[in-house]
C-alpha positions as CSV (number, residue, x, y, z in Angstrom):
1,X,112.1,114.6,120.8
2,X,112.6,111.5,117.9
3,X,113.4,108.3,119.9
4,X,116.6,106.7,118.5
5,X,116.4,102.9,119.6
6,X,119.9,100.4,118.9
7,X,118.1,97.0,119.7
8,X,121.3,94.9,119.5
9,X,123.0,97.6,122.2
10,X,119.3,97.2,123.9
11,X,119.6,101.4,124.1
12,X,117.1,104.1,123.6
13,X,118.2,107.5,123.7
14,X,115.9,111.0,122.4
15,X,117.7,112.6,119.9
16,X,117.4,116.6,120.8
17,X,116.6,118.5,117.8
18,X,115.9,122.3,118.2
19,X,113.2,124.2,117.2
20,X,109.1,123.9,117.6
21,X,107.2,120.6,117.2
22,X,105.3,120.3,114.0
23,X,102.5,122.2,113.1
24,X,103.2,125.0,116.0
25,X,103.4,128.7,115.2
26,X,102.5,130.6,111.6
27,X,105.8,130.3,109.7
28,X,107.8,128.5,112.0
29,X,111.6,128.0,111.2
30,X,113.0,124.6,111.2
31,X,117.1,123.2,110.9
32,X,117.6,120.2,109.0
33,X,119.5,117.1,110.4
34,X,120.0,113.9,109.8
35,X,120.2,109.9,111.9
36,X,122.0,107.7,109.5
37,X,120.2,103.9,111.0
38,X,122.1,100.6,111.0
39,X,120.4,97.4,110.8
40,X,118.6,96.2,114.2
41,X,118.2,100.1,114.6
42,X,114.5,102.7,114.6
43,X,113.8,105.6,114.8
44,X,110.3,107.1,116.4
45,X,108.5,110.1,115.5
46,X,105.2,110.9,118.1
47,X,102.6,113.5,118.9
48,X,102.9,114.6,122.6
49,X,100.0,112.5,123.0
50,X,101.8,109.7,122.8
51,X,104.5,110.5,126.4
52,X,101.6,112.4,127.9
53,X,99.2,109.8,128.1
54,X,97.3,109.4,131.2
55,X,95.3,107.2,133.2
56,X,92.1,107.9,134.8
57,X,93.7,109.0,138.0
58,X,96.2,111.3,136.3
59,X,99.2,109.2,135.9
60,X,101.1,110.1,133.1
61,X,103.0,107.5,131.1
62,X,106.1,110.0,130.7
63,X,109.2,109.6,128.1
64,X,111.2,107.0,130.4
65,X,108.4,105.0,130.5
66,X,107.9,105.5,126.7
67,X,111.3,104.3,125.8
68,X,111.2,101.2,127.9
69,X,107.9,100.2,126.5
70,X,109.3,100.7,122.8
71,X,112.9,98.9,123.6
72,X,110.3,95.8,125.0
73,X,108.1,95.7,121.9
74,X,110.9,95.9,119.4
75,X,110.2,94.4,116.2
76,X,111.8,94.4,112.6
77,X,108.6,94.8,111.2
78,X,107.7,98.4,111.4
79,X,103.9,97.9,111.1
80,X,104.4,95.1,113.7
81,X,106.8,97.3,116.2
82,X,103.9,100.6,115.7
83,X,100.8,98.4,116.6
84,X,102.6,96.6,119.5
85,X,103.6,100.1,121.1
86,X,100.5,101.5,120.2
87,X,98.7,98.9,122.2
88,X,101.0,98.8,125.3
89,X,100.4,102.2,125.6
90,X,96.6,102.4,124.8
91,X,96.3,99.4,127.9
92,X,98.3,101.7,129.9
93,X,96.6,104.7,129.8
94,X,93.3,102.4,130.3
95,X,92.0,103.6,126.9
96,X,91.0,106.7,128.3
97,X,93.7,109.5,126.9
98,X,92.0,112.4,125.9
99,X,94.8,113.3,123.0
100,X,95.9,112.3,119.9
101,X,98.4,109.5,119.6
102,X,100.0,109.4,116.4
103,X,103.4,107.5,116.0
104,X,105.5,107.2,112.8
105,X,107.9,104.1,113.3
106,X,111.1,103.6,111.2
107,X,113.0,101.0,111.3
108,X,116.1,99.7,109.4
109,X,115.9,95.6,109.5
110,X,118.4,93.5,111.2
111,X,118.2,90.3,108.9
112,X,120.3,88.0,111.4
113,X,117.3,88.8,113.9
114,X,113.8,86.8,114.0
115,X,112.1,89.4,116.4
């Protein structure tokens, strides 16, 4: 599910959105919805790979864990906020998760913040 993140509320919540993950199935059928983002607000779009990473004793990082690590590593900056979750979670999993972990970060600016 998209991770919706409200950095002044310090909140993370998934959004649930119905239907397959991307790239599943023939002809799969999709809805359309929309987030409407406020400054000091993201939105994250991830491959499985991403909550699914494991370490090499099988620990998997999971989606709680995923949300705290992105509300930590917040950043106005969305090239900034992707490589700083991308590394926290790269160090976690020991650089050993065997899939992919793709991440599309969007953020809308808060221009009273200097994070």
């Amino acid at each position: 599910y998209p991770l919706f993140i409200d950095h002044g509320l310090k909140q993370a919540r998934y959004i649930e959105a119905p239907g397959l993950p991307l790239g599943v199935g023939k002809t799969p059928r999709y809805r359309q919805f929309s987030v409407e983002l406020a400054p000091g607000q993201a939105l994250i779009l991830y491959t499985d790979g991403v909550a699914e990473a494991q370490t090499a004793d099988g620990k998997v990082l999971g989606y709680e864990r995923f949300a705290e690590t992105v509300l930590r590593n917040y950043s106005n900056n969305a090239e900034t906020f992707y490589r700083k979750i991308y590394r926290e979670c790269l160090e976690w999993s020991e650089k050993v998760s065997g899939d992919d972990i793709t991440m599309i970060v969007i953020c809308y600016p808060d221009s009273r913040s200097k994070v």
